[in-house]
C-alpha positions as CSV (number, residue, x, y, z in Angstrom):
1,X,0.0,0.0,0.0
2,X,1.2,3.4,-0.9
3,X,0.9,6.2,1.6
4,X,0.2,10.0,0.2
5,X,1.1,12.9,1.9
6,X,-1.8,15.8,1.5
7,X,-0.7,18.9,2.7
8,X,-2.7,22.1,2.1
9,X,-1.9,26.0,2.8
10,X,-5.6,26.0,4.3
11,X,-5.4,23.0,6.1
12,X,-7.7,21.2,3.5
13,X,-6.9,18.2,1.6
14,X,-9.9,15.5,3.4
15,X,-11.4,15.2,-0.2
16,X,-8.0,14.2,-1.8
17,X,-7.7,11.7,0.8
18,X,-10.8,10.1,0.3
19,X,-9.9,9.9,-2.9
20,X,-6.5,8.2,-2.6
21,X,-8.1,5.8,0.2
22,X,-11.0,5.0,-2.5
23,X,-8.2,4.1,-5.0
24,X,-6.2,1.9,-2.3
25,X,-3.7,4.2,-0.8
26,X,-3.1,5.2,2.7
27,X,-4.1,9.1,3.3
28,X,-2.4,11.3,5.8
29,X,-3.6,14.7,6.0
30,X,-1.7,17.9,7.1
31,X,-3.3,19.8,10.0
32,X,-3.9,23.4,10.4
33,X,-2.8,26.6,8.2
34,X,0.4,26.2,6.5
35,X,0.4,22.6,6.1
36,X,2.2,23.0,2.9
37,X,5.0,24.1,4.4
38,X,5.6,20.6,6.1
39,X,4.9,18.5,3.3
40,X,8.7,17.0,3.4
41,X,9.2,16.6,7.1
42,X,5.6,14.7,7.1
43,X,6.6,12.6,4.1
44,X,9.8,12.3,5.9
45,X,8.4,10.8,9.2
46,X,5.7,9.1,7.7
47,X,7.9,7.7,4.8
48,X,5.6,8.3,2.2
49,X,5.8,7.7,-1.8
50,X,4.1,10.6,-2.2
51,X,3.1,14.4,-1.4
52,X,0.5,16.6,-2.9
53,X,1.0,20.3,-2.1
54,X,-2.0,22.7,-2.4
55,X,-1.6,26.9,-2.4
56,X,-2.5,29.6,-4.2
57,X,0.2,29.2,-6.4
58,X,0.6,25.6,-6.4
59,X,4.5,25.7,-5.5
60,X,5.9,26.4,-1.8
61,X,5.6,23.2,-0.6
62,X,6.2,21.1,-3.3
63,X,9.5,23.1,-4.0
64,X,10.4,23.2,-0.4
65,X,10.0,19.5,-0.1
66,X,12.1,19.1,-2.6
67,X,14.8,21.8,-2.1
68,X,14.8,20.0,1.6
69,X,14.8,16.0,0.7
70,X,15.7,16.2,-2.9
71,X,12.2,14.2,-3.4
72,X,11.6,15.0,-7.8
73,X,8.8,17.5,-7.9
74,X,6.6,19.3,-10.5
75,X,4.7,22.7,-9.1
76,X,2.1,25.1,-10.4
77,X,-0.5,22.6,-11.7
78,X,-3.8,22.9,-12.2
79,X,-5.4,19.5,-13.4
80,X,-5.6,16.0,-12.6
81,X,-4.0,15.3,-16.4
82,X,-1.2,17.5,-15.2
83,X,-0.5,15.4,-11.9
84,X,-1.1,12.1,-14.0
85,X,1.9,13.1,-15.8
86,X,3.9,14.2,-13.7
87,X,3.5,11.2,-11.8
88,X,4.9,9.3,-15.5
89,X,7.6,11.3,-15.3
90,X,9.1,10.2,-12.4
91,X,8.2,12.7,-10.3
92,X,7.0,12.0,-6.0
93,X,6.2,15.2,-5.1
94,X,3.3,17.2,-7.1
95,X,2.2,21.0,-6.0
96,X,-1.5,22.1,-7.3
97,X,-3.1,25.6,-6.7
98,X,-6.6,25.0,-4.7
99,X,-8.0,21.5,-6.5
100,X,-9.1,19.0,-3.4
101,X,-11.3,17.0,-4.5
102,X,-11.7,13.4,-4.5
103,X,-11.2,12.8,-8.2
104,X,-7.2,14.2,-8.3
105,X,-6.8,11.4,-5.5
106,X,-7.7,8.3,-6.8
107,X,-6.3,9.0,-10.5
108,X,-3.2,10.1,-8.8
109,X,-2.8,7.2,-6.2
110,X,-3.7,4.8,-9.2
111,X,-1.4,6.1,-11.5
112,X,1.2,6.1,-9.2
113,X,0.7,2.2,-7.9
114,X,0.4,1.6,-12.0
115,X,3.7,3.3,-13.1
116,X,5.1,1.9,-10.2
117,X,4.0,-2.0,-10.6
118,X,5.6,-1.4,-14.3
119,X,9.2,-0.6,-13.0
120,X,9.2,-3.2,-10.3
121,X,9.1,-5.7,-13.7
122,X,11.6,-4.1,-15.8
């Protein structure tokens, strides 16, 4: 089972997480304002595949994560095709502007477990 890191400048992020739990993923959820900001140390403690970053921008945490941990990100998205891509291109740490919703979840957690499954058998 994969475990996803949501973390969310407003301290959102439950619909995301009933999204990746819906496509077989373990969900934890950043508390409180800010939460993007902590997307690394989170993913870090909890060690996570992935992080999702939400903010208005769709950057600070995703590119502090990564400036941090070195985790590969992609920032400023704003659609699931986006993430899905990302995710194909290697990439474990994905920053959105303002998007939770349940849908951007599950296609990201089963993308992730897909592309993943494929490189185990290379």
């Amino acid at each position: 089972m994969i475990t996803v890191v949501i973390a969310d400048r407003l301290g959102k992020g439950q619909n995301v997480a009933k999204g990746v739990e819906m496509a077989g993923g373990r969900a934890v959820v950043v508390p409180g304002v800010g939460a993007d900001m902590k997307l690394g140390d989170v993913m870090q403690a909890e060690n996570a595949d992935m992080g999702i970053s939400f903010c208005g921008s769709g950057g600070a945490g995703a590119l502090t994560a990564s400036t941090k941990y070195g985790y590969p990100e992609k920032h400023g998205m704003r659609s699931v095709q986006e993430g899905i891509t990302a995710i194909q291109e290697g990439k474990t740490v994905l920053g959105f502007g303002f998007m939770d919703t349940e849908e951007l979840g599950q296609k990201l957690t089963e993308t992730f477990i897909e592309v993943h499954k494929k490189l185990k058998f290379i």
